[in-house]
C-alpha positions in Angstrom: -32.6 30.0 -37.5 -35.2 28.8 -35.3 -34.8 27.1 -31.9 -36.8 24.0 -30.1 -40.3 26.2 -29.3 -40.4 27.9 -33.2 -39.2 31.7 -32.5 -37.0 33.3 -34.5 -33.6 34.9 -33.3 -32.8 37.6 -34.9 -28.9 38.6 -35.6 -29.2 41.8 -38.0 -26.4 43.2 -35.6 -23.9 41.6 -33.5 -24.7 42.0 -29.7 -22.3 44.7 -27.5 -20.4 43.6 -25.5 -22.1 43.9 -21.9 -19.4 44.1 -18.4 -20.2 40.7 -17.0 -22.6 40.7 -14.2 -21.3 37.3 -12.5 -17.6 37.4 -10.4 -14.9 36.9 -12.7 -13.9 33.3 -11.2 -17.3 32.6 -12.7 -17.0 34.5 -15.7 -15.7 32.8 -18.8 -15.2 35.8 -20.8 -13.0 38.7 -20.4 -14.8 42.2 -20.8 -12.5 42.8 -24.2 -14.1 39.8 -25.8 -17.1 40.0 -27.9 -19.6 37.5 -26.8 -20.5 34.6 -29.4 -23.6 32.8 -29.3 -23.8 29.7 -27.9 -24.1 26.4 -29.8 -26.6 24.4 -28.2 -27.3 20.7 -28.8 -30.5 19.2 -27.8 -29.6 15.6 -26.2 -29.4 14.8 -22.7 -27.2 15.6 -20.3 -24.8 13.1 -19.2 -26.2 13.6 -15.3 -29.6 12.1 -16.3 -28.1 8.6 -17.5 -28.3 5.9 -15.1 -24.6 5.0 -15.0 -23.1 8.8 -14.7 -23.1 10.5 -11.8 -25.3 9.8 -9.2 -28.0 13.0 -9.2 -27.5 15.2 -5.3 -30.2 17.7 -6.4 -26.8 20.6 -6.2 -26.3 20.5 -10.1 -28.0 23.0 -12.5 -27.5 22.6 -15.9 -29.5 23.0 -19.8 -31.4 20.0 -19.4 -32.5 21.4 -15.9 -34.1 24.5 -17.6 -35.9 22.6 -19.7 -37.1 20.0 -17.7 -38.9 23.2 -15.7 -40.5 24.4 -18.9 -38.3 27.2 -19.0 -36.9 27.7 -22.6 -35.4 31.3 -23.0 -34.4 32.2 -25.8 -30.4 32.0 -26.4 -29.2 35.0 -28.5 -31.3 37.2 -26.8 -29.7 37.7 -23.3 -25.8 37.8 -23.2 -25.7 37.1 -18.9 -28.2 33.9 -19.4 -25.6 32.7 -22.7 -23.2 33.0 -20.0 -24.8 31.4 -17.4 -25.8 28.3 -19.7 -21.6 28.0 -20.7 -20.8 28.3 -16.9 -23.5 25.1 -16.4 -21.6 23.7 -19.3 -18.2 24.1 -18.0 -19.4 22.6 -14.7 -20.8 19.9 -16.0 -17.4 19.1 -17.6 -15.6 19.6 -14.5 -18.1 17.3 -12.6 -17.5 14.7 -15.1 -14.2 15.2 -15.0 -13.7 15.2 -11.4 -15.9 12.3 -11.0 -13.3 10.7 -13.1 -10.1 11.9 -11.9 -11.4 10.4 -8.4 -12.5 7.5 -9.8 -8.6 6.8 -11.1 -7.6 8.0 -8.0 -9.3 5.5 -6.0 -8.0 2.5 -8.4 -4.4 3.9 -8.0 -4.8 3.7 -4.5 -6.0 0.4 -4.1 -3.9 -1.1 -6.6 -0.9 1.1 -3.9 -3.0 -1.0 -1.0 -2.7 -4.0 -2.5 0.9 -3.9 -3.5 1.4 -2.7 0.3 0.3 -5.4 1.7 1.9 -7.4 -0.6 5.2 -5.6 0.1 4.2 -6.3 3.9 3.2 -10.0 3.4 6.7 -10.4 1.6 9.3 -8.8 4.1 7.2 -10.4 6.9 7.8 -13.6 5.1 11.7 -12.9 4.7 11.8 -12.0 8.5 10.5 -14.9 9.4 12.8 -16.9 7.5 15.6 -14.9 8.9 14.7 -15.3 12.1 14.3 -19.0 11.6 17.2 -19.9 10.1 19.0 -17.6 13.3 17.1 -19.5 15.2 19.2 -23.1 13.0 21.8 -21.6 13.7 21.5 -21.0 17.0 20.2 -25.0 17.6 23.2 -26.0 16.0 25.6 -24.2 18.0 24.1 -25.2 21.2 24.7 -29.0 19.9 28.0 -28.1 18.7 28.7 -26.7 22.3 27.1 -29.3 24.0 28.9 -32.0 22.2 32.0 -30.3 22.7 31.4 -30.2 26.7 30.2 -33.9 26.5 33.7 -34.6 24.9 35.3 -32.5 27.8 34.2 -34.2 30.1 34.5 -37.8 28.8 38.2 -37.1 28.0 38.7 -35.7 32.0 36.4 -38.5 33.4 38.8 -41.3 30.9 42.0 -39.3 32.2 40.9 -39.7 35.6 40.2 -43.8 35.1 43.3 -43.9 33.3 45.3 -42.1 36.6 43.3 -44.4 38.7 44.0 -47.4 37.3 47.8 -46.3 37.1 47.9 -45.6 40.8 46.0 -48.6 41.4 48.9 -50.8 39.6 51.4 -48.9 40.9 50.3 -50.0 44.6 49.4 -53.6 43.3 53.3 -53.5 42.4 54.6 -52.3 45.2 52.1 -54.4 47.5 53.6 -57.5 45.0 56.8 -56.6 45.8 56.5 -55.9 49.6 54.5 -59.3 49.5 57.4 -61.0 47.7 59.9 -60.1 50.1 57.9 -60.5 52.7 57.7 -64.4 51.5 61.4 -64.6 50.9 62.2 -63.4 54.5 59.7 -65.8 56.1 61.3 -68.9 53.9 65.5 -68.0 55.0 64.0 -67.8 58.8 62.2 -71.0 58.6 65.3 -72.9 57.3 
């Protein structure tokens, strides 16, 4: 097998395992497994196309190594196989991340939007609650205001209606005082 410069690797005998020199939360591999030889594809990483991530100058990856002319040589150093799965496996999670907050960011608009379109609605409702209270309201301050108006058109008609009766009352008794008054006046004058 030959890789991108020409050299050989040789594999008569399967590498030892080796106690990782990286902390284990960056380790891949536990010390009781053997290490395995990377596969390594030669296309680009997804952090050098223009649509993917946008490039901060903090990732390290394959493609980075090469890009610097540096081309080691894979079976040959268990800690740099290592290192190359860890830029891997970040890589993954980067793109991975990237995406996860991507979703996030849609889910929380689309929670904004229906927010406000929860508030829009039960602002509207309010409002037409309030407004038809507010009806309601008009129409029973006509209601009582036409029953007060009736009040006191019935009291002021009760009160004519007294008046006039008093009044005809004394027109009969002034008629009647008047009428004897006339027939006294007419036995003394014959």
């Amino acid at each position: 097998m030959t890789t991108s410069n020409g050299r050989f690797l040789h594999t008569d005998h399967p590498p030892t395992p080796t106690p990782p020199v990286l902390p284990p939360w960056l380790s891949s591999f536990s010390s009781t497994q053997t290490i395995r030889p990377p596969s390594v594809n030669l296309s680009l990483s997804p952090w050098s196309q223009p649509d993917a991530i946008p490039d901060n100058g903090s990732h390290s990856s394959i493609s980075t190594f090469a890009c610097h002319g540096f081309n080691p040589l894979v079976g040959e150093n268990p800690l740099l196989s290592e290192l190359m799965e860890c830029c891997k496996e970040l890589e993954e999670g980067q793109q991975s991340w990237v995406a996860h907050k991507k979703e996030a960011e849609w889910r929380l608009k689309r929670v904004e939007l229906q927010l406000e379109s929860e508030k829009a609605r039960r602002r509207k409702e309010k409002m037409e609650d309030i407004e038809a209270k507010v009806s309601a309201l008009r129409e029973e301050q006509r209601a009582c205001l036409d029953r007060i108006e009736a009040e006191y058109k019935e009291q002021l008609a009760g009160l004519r209606r007294e008046a006039e009766a008093k009044e005809h009352k004394l027109a009969e008794q002034w008629a009647a005082k008047h009428s004897r008054l006339t027939k006294f006046l007419k036995r003394m004058g014959t």
